[in-house]
DOKOL-582839 format. One record per residue (C-alpha): residue in one letter; x, y, z. Coordinates in Angstrom, 1 decimal, m for minus. Last residue first. Layout:
+------+--------+--------+--------+
| resn |      u |      v |      w |
+------+--------+--------+--------+
|    a |      X |      Y |      Z |
...
+------+--------+--------+--------+
END
This chain:
+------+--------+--------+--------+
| resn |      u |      v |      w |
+------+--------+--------+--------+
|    x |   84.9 |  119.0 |  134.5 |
|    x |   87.2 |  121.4 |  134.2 |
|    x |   88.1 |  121.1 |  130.6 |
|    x |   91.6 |  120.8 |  129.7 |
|    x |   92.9 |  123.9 |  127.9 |
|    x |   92.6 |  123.9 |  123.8 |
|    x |   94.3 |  123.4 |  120.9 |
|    x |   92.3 |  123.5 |  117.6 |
|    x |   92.8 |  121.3 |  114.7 |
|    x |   90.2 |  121.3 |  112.4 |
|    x |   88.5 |  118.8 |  110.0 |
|    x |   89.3 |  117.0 |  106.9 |
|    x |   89.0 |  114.0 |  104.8 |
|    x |   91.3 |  112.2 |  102.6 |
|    x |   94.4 |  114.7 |  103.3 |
|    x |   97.0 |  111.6 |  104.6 |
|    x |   96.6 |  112.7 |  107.8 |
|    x |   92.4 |  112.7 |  107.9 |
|    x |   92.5 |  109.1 |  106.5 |
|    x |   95.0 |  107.8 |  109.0 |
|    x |   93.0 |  109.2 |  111.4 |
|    x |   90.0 |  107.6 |  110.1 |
|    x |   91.2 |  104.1 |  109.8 |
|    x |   92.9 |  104.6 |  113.5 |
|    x |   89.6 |  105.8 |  114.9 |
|    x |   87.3 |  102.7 |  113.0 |
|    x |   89.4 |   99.8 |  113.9 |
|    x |   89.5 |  101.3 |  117.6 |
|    x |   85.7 |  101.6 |  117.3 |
|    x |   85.7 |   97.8 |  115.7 |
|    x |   87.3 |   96.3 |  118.9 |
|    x |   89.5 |   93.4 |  117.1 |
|    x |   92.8 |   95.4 |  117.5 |
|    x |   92.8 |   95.8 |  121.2 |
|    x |   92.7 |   92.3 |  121.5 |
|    x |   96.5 |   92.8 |  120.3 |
|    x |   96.6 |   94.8 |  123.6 |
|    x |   99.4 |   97.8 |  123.5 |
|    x |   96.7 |   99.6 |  120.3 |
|    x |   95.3 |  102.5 |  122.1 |
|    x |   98.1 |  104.5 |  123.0 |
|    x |   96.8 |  107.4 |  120.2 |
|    x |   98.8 |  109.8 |  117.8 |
|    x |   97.8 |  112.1 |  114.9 |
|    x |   99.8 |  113.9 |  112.7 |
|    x |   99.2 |  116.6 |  109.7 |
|    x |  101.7 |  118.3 |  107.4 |
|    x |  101.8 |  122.0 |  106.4 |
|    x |  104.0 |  122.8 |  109.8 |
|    x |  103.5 |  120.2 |  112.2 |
|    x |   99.9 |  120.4 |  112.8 |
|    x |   98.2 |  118.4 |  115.9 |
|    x |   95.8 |  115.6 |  116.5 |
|    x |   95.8 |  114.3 |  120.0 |
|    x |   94.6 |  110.8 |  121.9 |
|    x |   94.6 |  109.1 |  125.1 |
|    x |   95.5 |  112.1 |  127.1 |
|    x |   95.9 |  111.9 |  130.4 |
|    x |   96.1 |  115.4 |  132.3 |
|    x |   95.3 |  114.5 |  135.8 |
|    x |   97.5 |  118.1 |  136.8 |
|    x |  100.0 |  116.6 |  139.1 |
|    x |  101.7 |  114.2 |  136.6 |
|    x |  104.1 |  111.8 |  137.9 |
|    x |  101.9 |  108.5 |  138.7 |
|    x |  103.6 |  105.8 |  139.7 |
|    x |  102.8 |  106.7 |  143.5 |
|    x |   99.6 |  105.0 |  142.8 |
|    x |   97.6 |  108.1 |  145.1 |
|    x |   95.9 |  109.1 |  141.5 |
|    x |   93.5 |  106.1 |  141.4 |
|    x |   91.7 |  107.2 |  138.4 |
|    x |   87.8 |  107.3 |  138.1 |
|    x |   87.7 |  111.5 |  138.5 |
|    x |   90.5 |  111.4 |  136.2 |
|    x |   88.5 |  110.5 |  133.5 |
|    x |   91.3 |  109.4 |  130.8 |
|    x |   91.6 |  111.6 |  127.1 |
|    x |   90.2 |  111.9 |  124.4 |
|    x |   90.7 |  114.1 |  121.2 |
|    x |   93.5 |  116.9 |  122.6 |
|    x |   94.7 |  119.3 |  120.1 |
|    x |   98.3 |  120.0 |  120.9 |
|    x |  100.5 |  121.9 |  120.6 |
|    x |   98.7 |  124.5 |  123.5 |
|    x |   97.7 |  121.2 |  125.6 |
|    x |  101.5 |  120.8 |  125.8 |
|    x |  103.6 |  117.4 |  125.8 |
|    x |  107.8 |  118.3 |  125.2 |
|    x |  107.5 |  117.0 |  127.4 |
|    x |  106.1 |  114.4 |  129.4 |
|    x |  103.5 |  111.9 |  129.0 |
|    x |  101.0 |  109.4 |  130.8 |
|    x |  100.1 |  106.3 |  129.4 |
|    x |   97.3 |  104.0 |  129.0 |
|    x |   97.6 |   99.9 |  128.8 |
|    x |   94.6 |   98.9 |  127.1 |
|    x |   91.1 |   97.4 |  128.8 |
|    x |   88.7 |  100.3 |  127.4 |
|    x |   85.7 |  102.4 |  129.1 |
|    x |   83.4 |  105.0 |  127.6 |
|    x |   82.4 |  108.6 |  128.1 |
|    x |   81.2 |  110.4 |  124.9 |
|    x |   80.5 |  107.1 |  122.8 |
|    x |   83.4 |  106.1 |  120.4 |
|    x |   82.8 |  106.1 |  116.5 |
|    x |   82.7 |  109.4 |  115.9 |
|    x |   86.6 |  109.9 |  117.3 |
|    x |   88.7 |  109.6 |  114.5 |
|    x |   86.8 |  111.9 |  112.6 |
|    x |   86.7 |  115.2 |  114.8 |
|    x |   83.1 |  115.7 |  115.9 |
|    x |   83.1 |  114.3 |  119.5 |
|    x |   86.2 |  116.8 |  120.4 |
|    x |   86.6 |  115.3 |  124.1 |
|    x |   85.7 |  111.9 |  124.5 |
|    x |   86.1 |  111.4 |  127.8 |
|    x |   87.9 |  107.6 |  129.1 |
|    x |   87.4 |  105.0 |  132.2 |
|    x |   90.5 |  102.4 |  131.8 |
|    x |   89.9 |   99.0 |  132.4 |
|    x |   93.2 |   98.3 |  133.1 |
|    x |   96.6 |   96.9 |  131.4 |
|    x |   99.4 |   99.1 |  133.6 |
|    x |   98.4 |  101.7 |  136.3 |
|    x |  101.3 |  104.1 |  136.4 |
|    x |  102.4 |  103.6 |  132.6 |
|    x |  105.4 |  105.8 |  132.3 |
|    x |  107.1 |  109.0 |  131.1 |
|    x |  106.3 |  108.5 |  126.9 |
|    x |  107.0 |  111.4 |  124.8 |
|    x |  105.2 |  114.2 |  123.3 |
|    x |  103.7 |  116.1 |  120.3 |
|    x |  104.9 |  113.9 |  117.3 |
|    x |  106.6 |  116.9 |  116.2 |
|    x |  108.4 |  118.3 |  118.6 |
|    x |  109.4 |  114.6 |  119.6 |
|    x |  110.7 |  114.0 |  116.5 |
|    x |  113.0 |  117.4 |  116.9 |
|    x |  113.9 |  116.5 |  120.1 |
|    x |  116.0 |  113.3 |  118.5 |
|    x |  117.5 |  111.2 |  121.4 |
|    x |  114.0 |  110.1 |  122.8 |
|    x |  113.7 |  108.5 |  119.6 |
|    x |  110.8 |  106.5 |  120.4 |
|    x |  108.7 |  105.5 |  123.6 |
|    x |  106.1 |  108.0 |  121.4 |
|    x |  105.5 |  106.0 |  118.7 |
|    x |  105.3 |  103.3 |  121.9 |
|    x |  100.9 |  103.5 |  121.4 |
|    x |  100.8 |  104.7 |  117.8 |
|    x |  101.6 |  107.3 |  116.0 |
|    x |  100.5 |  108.7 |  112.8 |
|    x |  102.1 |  111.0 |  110.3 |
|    x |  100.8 |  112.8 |  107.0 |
|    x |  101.9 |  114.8 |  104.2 |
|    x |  102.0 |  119.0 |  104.1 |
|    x |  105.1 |  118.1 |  102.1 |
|    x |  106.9 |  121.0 |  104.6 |
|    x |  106.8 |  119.4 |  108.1 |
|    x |  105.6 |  116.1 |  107.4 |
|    x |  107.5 |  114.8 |  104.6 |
|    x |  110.3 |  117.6 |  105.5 |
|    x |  110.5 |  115.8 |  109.3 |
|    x |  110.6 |  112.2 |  107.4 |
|    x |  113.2 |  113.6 |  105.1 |
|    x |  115.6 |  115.9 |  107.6 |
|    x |  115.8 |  112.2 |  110.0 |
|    x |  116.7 |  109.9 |  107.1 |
|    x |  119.5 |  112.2 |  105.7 |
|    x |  120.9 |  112.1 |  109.3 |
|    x |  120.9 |  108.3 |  109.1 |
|    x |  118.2 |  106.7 |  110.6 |
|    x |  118.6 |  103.8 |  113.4 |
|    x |  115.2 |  104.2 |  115.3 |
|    x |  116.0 |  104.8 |  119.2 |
|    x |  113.4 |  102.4 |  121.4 |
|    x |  109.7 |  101.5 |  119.9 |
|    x |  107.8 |  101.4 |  117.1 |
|    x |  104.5 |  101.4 |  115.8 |
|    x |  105.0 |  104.3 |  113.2 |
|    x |  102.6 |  105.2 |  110.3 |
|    x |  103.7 |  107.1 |  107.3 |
|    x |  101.2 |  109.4 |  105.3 |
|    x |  101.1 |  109.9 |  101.7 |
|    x |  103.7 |  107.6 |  100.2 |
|    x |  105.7 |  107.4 |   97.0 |
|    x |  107.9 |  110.6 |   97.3 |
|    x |  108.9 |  108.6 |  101.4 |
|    x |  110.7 |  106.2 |   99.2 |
|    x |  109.8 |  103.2 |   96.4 |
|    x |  112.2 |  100.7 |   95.5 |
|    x |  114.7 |  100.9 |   92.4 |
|    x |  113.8 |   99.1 |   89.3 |
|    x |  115.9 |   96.2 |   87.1 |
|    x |  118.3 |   95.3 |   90.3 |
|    x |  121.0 |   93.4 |   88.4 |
|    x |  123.7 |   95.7 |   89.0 |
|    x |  125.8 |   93.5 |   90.4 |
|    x |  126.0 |   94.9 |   94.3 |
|    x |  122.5 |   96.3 |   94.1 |
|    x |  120.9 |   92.4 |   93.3 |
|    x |  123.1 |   91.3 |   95.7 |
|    x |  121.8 |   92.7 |   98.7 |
|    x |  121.7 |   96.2 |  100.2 |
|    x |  118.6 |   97.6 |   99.0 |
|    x |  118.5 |  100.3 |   95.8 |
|    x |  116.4 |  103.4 |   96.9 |
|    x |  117.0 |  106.7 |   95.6 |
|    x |  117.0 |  109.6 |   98.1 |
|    x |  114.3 |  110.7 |   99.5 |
|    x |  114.2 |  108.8 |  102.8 |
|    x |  112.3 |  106.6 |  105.2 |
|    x |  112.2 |  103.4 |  102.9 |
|    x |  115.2 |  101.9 |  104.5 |
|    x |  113.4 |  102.0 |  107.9 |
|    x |  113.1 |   98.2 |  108.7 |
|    x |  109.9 |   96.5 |  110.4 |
|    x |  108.0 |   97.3 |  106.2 |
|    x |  104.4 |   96.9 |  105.7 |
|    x |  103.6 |   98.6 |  102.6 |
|    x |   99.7 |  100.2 |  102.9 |
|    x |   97.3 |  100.7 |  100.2 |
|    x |   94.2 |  103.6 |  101.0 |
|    x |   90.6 |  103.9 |  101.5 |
|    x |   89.2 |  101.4 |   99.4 |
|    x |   87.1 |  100.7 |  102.5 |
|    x |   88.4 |   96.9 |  102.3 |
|    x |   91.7 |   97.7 |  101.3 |
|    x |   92.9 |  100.1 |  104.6 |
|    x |   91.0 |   98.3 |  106.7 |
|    x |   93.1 |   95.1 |  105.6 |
|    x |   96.2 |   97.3 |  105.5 |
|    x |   96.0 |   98.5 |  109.3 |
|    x |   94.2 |   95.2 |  111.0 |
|    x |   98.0 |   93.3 |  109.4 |
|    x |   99.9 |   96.1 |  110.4 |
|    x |   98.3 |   96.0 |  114.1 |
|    x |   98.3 |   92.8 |  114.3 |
|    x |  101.8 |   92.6 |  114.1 |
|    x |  102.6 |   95.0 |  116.2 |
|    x |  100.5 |   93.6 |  119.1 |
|    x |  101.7 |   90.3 |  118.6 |
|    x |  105.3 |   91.6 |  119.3 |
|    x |  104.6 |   94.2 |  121.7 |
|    x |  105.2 |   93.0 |  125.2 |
|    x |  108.2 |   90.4 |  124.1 |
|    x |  109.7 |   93.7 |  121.8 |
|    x |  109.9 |   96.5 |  124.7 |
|    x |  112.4 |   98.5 |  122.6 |
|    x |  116.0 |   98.1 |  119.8 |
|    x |  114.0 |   95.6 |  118.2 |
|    x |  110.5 |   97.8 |  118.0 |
|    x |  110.0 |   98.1 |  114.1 |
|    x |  106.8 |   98.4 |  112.8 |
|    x |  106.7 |  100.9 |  110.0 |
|    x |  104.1 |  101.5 |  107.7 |
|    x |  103.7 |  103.5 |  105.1 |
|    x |  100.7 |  104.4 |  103.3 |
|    x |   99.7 |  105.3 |   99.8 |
|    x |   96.2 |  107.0 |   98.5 |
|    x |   95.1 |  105.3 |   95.9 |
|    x |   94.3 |  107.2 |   92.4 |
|    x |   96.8 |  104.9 |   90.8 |
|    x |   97.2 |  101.5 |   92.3 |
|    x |  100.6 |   99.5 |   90.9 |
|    x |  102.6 |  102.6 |   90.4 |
|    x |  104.5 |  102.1 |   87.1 |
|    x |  106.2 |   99.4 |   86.7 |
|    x |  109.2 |   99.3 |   84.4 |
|    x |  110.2 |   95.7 |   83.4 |
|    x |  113.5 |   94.8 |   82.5 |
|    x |  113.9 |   93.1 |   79.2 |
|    x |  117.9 |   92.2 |   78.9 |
|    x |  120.3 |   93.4 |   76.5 |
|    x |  123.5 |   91.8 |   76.0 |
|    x |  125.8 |   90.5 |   79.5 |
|    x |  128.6 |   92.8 |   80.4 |
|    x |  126.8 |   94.4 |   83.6 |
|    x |  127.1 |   97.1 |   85.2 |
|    x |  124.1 |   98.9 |   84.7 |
|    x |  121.3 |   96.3 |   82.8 |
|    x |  121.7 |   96.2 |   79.1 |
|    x |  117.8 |   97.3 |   78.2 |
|    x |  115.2 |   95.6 |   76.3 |
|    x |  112.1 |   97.3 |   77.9 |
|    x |  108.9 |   96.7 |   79.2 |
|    x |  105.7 |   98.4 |   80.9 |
|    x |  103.9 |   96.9 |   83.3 |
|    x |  100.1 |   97.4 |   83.7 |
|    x |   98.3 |   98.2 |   87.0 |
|    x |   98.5 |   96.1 |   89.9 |
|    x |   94.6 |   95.4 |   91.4 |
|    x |   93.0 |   98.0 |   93.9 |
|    x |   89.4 |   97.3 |   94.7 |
|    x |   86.9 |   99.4 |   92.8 |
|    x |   86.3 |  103.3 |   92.7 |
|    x |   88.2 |  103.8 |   89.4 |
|    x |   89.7 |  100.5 |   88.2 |
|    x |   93.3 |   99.5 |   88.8 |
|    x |   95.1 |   98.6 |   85.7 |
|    x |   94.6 |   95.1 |   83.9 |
|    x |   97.1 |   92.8 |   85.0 |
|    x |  100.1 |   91.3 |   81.8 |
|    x |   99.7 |   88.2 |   80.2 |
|    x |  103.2 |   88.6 |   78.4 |
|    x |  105.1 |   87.0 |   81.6 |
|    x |  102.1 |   83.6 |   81.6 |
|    x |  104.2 |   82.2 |   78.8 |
|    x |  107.3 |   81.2 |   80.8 |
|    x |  105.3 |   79.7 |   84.0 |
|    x |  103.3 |   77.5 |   81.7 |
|    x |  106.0 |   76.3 |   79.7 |
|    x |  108.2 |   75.8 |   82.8 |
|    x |  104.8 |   73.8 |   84.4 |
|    x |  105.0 |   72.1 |   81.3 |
|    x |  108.2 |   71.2 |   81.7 |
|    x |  107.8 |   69.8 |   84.9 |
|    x |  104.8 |   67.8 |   84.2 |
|    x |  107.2 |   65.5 |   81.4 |
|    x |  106.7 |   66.6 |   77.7 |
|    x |  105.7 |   64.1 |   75.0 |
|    x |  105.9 |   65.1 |   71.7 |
|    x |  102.3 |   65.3 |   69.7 |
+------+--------+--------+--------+
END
């Protein structure tokens, strides 16, 4: 028998393993890649003879697919970084472990279109790219954690609003989702508000559970208190866009902080609204990455995902604040 040095065996190995191909995703189980298909096929642009390019076909079938962007360079980024993370990290690992849905983690927004995806590297400058990548026709709701003014293209902008808007696909915001794209009214239309300020920073804050029933909110107790940095919000904000879930006790606030802007004690801490066929939720839970370990938070962002992308459903219905 020759003799062949650890190296090349690890070659050998490495080589052989391509035509053991992953059995497909089960029905019901945990998602595992499905089976790739292959072809000989000259690749675009190139003089070199055929080459086998593998064509995959999507990897979990029957999943639902999520989105997720985290992207907050151009915004707050030192009091979010570990936050964000978490978050996408807490996001897909809920998502997997209730075989609820598969997320893609992405901090840039090249996937936010329709149009064909190729990158920017090499591999699209030579024509060696064997697949495109995936865009918004892939996914079934798209999470945002970002922050300051995105940098989409105008393209960008009409496809995440027509993923929502006429898809009938899902959106969810969380905490500085709405410190974002102040420059583009239209993504505030649809995300139901923006950001005006944070009067009393990282507190215990005393919140109401409003709409008990609505998924997202079953796990939380009817009055109950949470150390997170709350918000208040300005327009385009409206209790008649917008079905309000929870929102701060404003008979525990200290309203004479002369941070505070709005006159009514309208806080919400989290709405559900239609935009068009497609479904959005948004929360500010989520600014404390310890935040992320509280299993009720777990629980309200795994089921508001779940309701946006069409898993589950239940009503949306605006309504004034109650008076007591």
């Amino acid at each position: 028998m020759p003799h062949f040095s650890a190296r090349t065996i690890a070659v050998m190995l490495a080589v052989s393993s391509l035509s053991i191909l992953p059995a497909a995703a089960q029905s019901g189980g945990a998602p595992t890649p499905a089976t790739a298909g292959a072809a000989n096929t000259a690749l675009p642009g190139s003089s070199a003879g055929p080459r086998k390019i593998f064509h995959i076909p999507d990897p979990y079938p029957g999943w639902k697919k999520v989105l997720f962007i985290g992207d907050i360079h151009n915004g707050a980024q030192v009091a979010h970084d570990f936050s964000v993370s978490h978050a996408m990290a807490t996001i897909e690992e809920l998502g997997r472990k209730n075989h609820a849905f598969v997320t893609i983690l992405r901090t840039d927004e090249e996937l936010l279109t329709k149009q064909k995806v190729c990158g920017t590297g090499k591999y699209a400058a030579d024509g060696s790219m064997p697949f495109p990548g995936r865009n918004l026709n892939y996914f079934d709701a798209v999470v945002f954690y970002t922050n300051g003014e995105l940098q989409l293209t105008d393209e960008q902008r009409k496809a995440l609003l027509s993923f929502v808007h006429d898809d009938g696909k899902g959106f969810v915001g969380i905490h500085t989702a709405t410190a974002t794209s102040r420059d583009w009214p239209e993504y505030g239309k649809m995300i139901g508000g923006y950001f005006d300020n944070h009067p009393w920073g990282v507190f215990n804050a005393p919140v109401v559970v409003e709409e008990p029933d609505f998924p997202a909110m079953k796990a939380f107790p009817k009055h109950f208190r949470i150390t997170d940095e709350m918000y208040e919000y300005m327009a385009p904000y409206s209790r008649k866009d917008v079905d309000v879930l929870a929102r701060l006790d404003q008979s525990k606030l200290d309203l004479s902080n002369k941070n505070v802007h709005r006159k009514d004690g309208d806080f919400p801490v989290a709405w559900a609204k239609m935009y068009g066929k497609g479904r959005v939720f948004y929360s500010d839970l989520g600014h404390s990455p310890a935040t992320w370990d509280n299993p009720e938070v777990q629980q309200m962002y795994l089921q508001a995902i779940r309701w946006a992308d069409g898993s589950i459903d239940a009503p949306v219905t605006p309504h004034p604040m109650p008076e007591h």
